[in-house]
N, C-alpha and C positions, 0 to 999 in steps of 0.2 A: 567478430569471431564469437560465435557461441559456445561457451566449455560448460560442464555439470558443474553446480556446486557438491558441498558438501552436505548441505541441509536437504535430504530428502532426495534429490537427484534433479533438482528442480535448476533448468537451465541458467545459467547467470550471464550477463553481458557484457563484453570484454573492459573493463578498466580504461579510460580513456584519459587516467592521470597518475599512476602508477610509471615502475620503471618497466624497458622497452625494453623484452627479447628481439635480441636481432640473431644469434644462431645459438648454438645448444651451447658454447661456452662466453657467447661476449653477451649481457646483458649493460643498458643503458640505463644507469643510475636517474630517477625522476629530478633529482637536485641538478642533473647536466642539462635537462631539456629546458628549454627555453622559450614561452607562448607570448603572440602577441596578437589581438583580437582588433580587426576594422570591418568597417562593412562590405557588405560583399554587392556586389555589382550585377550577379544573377540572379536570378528567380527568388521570389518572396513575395509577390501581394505588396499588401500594403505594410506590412513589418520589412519591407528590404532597408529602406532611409533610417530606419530605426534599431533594430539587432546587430549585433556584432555578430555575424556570423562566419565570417571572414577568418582564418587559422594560419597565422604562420607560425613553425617549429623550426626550431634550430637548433645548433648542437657542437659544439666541436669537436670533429670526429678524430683529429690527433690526439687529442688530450684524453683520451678516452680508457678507463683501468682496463687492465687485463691484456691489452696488445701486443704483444710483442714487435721487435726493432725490424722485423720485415713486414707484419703486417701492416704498421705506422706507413714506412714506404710505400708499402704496394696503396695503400688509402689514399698518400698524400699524390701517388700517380696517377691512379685514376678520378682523383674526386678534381684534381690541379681547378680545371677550369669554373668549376661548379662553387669554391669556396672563398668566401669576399672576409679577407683577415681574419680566415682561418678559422671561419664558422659556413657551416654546411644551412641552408635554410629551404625548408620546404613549405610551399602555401597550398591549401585547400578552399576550394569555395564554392563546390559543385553542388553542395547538399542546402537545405535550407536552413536545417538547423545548426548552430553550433556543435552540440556534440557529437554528429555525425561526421562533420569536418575535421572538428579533432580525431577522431577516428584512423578516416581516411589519411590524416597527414599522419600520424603512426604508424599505417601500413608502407606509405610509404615511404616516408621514413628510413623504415624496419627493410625494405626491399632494395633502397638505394644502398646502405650499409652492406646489405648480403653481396649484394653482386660486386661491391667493391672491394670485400674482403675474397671473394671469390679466387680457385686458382684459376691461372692463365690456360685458355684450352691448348690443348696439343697439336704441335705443329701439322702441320696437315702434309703428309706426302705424297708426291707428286708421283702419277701414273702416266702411263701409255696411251695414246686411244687406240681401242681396239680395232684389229682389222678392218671387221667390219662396219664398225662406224666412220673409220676412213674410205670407205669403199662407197655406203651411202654417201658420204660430203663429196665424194667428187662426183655420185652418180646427177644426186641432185643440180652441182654446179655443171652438167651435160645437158640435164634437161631445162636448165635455166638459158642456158647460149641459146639453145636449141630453139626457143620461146621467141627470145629476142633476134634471130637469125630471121625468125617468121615474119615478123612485123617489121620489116625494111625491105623486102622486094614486093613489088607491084606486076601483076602480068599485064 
């Protein structure tokens, strides 16, 4: 993510070791995030056996300030299957560089968090079909008989 600094207006390049906005009131303190660097197994030349470019981020997303006693739940329900003692871990390895993995494991990160703190959508209520789309389904299921009525008599 590109933002303006303040020097001139001269674009600056997202912090890739700072703490984590995850929505306009929960931010993720940098002392919770948690990096661990191995090599990465895709693309690289001849630096792939050699760089660490490999990112996992992790995080404990219950433990997290600012939550509130239903948010904590609704995280600890949705995140349930995704957290191994109760740390959330994300890996990137798509880029070649390290800091772009870092990066990318921030956004996502920052993505998984939102949708987990997300509310639940709205139940969806249940409609009619309309006439006429019952009137197509059966005309359709006439001209289907109809089809297969043809292909079993022989003159």
């Amino acid at each position: 993510m590109i933002t303006v600094g303040q020097t001139g207006g001269m674009p600056a390049t997202d912090d890739a070791a700072g703490d984590l906005p995850v929505t306009g009131s929960l931010v993720v303190p940098a002392g919770l995030l948690s990096w661990r660097f191995s090599r990465s197994s895709g693309p690289g030349g001849q630096g792939v056996n050699t760089a660490d470019s490999r990112v996992e981020l992790s995080v404990r997303p219950l433990e997290l300030p600012g939550l509130s006693e239903h948010q904590q739940q609704r995280m600890a329900g949705r995140l349930g299957g995704r957290l191994v003692d109760g740390v959330l871990t994300i890996a990137a390895s798509e880029h070649r560089q390290q800091l772009r993995n870092r990066q990318a494991a921030r956004e996502r990160m920052a993505a998984v968090l939102r949708a987990a703190l997300a509310p639940p959508a709205p139940a969806r209520r249940r409609t009619k079909p309309t006439k006429g789309s019952q009137e197509r389904r059966i005309q359709a299921k006439k001209q289907r008989s109809q089809l297969k009525k043809q292909r079993g008599s022989w003159d």
